[in-house]
N, C-alpha and C positions, 0 to 999 in steps of 0.2 A: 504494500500500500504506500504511495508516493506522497498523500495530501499531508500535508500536517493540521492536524487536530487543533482547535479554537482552544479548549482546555489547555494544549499544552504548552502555552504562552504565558506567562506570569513576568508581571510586574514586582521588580524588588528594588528596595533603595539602598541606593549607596552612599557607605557612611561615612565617605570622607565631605562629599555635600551636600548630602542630605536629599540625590535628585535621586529621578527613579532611569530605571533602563530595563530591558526584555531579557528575558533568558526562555529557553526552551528546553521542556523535561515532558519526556516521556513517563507516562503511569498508566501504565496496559499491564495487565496480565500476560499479555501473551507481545512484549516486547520484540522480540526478536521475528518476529513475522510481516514486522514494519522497516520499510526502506524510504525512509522521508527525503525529498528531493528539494537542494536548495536553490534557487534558478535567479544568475543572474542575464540581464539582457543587456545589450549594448542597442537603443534605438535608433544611432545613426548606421551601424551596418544593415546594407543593403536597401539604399534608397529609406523608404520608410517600411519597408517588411518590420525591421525589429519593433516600431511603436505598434504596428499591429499584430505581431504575435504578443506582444504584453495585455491587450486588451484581448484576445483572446484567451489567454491566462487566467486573466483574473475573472473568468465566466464559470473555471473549474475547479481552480488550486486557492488555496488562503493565500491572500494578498501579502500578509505576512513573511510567503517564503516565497517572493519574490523580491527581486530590487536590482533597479536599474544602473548603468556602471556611469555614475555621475563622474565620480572621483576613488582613490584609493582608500579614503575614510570608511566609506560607505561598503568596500569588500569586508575593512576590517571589522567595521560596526556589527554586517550578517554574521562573520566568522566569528565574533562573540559569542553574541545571542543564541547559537547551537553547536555552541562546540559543548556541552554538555549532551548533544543527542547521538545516541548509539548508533551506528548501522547510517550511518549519513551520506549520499551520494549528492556530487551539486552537478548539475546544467549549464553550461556555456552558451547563450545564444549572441552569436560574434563572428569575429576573424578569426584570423590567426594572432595578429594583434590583440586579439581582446582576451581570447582563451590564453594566450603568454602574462597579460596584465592578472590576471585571476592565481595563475599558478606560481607565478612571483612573488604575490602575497600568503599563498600558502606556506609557501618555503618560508618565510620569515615567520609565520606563526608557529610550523610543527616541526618540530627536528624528524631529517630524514624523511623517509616516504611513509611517513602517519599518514597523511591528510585525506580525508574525504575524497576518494574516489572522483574523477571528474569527465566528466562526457559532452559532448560536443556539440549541437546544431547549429551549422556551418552559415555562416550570413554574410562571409566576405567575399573577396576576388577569388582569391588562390585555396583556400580554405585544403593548406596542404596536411596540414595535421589530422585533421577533419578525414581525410579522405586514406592516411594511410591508419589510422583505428575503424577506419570502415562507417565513419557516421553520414558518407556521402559527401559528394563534392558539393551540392546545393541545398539551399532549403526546398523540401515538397511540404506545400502548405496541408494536403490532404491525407500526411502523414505525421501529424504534429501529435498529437494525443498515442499516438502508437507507439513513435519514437520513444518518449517517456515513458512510455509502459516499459519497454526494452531496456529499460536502463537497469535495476535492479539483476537483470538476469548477464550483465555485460562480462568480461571478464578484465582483473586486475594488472595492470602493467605499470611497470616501473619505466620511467621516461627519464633521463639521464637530463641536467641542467649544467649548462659551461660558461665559467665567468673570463672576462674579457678586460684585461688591465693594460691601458698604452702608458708605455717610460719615454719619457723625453730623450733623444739622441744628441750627446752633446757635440760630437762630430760626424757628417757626414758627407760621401761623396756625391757630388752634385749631377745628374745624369743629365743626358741633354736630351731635353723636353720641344725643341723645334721640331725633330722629325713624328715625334709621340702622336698621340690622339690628344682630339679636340679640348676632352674634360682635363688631362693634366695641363695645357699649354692656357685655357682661360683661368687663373687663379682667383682674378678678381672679381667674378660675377658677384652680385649681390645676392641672388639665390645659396650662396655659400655659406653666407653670414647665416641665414636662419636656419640651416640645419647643421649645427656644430655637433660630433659625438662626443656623448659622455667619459671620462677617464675607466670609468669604471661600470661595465654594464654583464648584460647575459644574456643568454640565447638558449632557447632550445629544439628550433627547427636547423635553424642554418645560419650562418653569412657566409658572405663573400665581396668579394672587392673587382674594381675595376669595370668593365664597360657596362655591362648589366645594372650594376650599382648607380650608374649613372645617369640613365634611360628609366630607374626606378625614383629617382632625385626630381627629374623632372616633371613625372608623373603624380608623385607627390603635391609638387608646388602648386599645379597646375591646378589639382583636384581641390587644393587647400584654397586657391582664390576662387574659383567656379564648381561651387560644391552641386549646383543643378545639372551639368554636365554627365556629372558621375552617379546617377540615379538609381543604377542596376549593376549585377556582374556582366551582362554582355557588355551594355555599355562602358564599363568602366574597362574591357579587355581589348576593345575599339580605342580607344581612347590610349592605349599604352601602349600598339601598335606603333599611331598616330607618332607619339614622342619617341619611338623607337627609329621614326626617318629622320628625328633632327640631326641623328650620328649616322648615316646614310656614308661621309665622307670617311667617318673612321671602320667601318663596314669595308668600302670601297679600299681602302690602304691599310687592310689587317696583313697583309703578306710583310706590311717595313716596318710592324714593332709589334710587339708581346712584351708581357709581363715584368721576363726576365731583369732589364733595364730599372726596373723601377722598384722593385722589392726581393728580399729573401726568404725564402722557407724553410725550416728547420724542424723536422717530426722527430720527434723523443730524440732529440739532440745529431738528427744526421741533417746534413744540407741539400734539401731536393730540388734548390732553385734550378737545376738545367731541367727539369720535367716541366717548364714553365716554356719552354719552344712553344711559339706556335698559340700560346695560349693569351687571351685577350679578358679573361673572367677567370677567378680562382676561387670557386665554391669549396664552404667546409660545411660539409653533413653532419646533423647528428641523425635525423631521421631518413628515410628513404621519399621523398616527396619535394620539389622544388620547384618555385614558379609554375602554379595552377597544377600539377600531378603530375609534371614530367620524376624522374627517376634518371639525374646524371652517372650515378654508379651503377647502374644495372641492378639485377637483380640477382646473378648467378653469381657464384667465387669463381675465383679465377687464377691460373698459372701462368705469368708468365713465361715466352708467348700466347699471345690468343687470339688469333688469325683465322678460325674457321668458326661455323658459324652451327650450333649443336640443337637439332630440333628439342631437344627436350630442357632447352633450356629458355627460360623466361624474356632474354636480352641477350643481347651479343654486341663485340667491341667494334667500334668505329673507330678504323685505324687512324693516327693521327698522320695529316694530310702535311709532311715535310720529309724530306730523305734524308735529316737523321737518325740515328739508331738509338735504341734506349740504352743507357748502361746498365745491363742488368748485372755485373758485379755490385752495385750501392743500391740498387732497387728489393726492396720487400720483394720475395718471389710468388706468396702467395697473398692472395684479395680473400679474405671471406666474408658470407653474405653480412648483408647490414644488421645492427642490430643495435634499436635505440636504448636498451636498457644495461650496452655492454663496457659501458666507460671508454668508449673510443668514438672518434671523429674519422669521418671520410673524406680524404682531398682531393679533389677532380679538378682537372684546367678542363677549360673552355673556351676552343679558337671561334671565330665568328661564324662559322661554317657549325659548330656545336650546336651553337646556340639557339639555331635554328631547327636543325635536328632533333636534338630531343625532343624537343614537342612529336615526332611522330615518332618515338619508340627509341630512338640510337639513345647510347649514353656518350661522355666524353672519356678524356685519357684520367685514367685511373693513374694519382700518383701516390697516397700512402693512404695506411688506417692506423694512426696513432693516439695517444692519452696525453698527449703533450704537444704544444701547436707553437713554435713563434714565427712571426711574420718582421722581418725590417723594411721599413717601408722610407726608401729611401727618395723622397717627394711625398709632396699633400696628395694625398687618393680619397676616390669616393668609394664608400662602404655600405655593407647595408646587413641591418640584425633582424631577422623574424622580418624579413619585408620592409621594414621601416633603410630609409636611408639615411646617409650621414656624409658631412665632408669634414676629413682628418686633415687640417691646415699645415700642417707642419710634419716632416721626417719623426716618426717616432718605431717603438720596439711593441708590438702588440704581441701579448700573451695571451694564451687561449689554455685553461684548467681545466678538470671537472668539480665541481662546483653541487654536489648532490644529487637525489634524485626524488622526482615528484609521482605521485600514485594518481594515472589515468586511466579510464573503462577503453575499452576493447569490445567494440558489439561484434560478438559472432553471428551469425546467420544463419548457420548449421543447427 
């Protein structure tokens, strides 16, 4: 049973001033046959679907155990009020963005993967999270009440959380940005100014840096001044096309720069910067889902070589299109499958030819699966955490940890 009970809401005062505030206790006999569901909504994803499934909500479930994602107070206020309730499952109705905001706050509330179970109904663009726990890539309005039911019976996963520290570089060498792409050679846009990254942030789908990152920047800004634009997921997947031609010319003269030039990688202390040939994006996975459901790692392990192409496997490798060789002396020889509860990240480059690609099934060049991530980023790059972008102004050392893990549902279908 998901609804929470009128009863089980009590008002108590607290005695430091004397005000009142809500708690929620269950008094059932038969406790443990109840799966109370706490459901928070974000009403600006997806046009205005999210304001009209909350009034849908509140036609069935107590008002109570819903609330809207105003602010961060307001997660923490719900997580009060029922963190005395047994058996608690909460509802995401969001992005990715919004189910990352939600589970950020749990981690600060419960050590470790305590936390109330969390499930998803998917309300953003990409709603890659959403889609690899199986909760669907879109909202079906005529599966709202069913979903919900489904929830109780999901199953639990540990979803791995990685925090993200940039150090100041107090020397570095200056690469030459004339021949580069368009986003390192314009420094001074004014769009830059308003998306500064934090020193210190987290992630639990993905980031990654470079030209993607930067077609995501612009998408952003654009959505931010013309929010009537972006009224839907198709619409808004039109629309990111759209700013995907402003880089047309860095498209056009992907063959005279990559990565290389501009940053270092370093997996559990080995240096994989030459796996960066060729590559114009450098995705780091924790989960297997990126930009709307593609899958840049594939799905299969893999040995290096991996040149042929195995009907019984899920994905197969899209050789990387330059004539040189991989070193497979310094190269991990073995890829295995993905796995977001395994304390490891997946690094894949991505040439502009990838990037395109994946969207119909290829993945990109597989360069490591490690627990330890640094990146030197020698030049200001644009980045981007859970979808959100960011422009890093200055040469710095980003570190990439594991950072704990959070307890989300798993809908089986079986």
């Amino acid at each position: 049973d998901i609804i929470v009970r009128p009863q089980w809401i009590r008002k108590i005062a607290q005695q430091e001033n004397g005000k009142f505030q809500f708690a929620a206790f269950i008094h059932e006999s038969n406790e443990s046959s109840y799966t109370p569901l706490l459901i928070f909504i974000n009403k600006r994803s997806g046009g205005q679907t999210g304001a009209n499934i909350y009034e849908k909500l509140l036609s069935f479930l107590n008002p109570r155990q819903i609330f809207l994602l105003d602010n961060s107070q307001t997660i923490l206020q719900a997580l009060e009020i029922y963190r005395g309730v047994a058996n608690l499952h909460i509802c995401v109705f969001g992005g990715d963005g919004s189910v990352g905001w939600v589970l950020a706050k749990l981690a600060e509330v419960y050590d470790g993967p305590t936390n109330p179970p969390v499930a998803i109904c998917p309300l953003g663009t990409g709603n890659d999270l959403s889609r690899v726990l199986n909760w669907g890539r879109e909202y079906e309005s005529k599966r709202l009440l069913t979903t919900l039911l489904q929830i109780p019976a999901a199953e639990k996963a540990r979803l791995d959380r990685w925090h993200v520290e940039l150090e100041s570089i107090a020397e570095r060498q200056t690469p030459d940005v004339l021949n580069g792409p368009s986003f390192l050679r314009e420094t001074n846009r004014l769009l830059y100014e308003n998306f500064q990254m934090s020193p210190n942030s987290y992630f639990i789908n993905y980031m990654s840096f470079g030209l993607d990152a930067a077609i995501a920047l612009d998408f952003h800004d654009h959505r931010a001044r013309k929010p009537s634009k972006f009224s839907s997921p198709w619409k808004n997947k039109l629309m990111y096309i759209n700013e995907s031609l402003k880089y047309a010319g860095d498209f056009a003269k992907a063959s005279r720069w990559d990565l290389r030039g501009y940053m270092k990688v370093i997996c559990d202390g080995v240096n994989l910067t030459y796996s960066l040939r060729n590559c114009h994006t450098l995705v780091i996975l924790n989960i297997p889902g990126y930009a709307s459901g593609t899958n840049p790692w594939g799905k299969s392990s893999t040995t290096f070589p991996n040149k042929e192409f195995s009907e019984n496997e899920d994905a197969f490798e899209l050789e990387t299109l330059h004539d040189g060789k991989r070193d497979e002396s310094s190269t991990p020889t073995t890829m295995d499958r993905q796995d977001f509860g395994d304390k490891k990240l997946e690094i894949v480059g991505l040439s502009a030819t990838h990037m395109g690609l994946i969207h119909v099934g290829f993945h990109g060049q597989r360069i490591a699966q490690c627990s330890r991530l640094t990146i030197e980023l020698q030049t200001p790059m644009l980045a981007q955490l859970d979808g959100e972008p960011f422009y890093i102004p200055a040469s710095v050392v980003v570190k990439v940890t594991h950072s704990g893990q959070v307890m989300v549902l798993r809908y089986n279908s079986v």
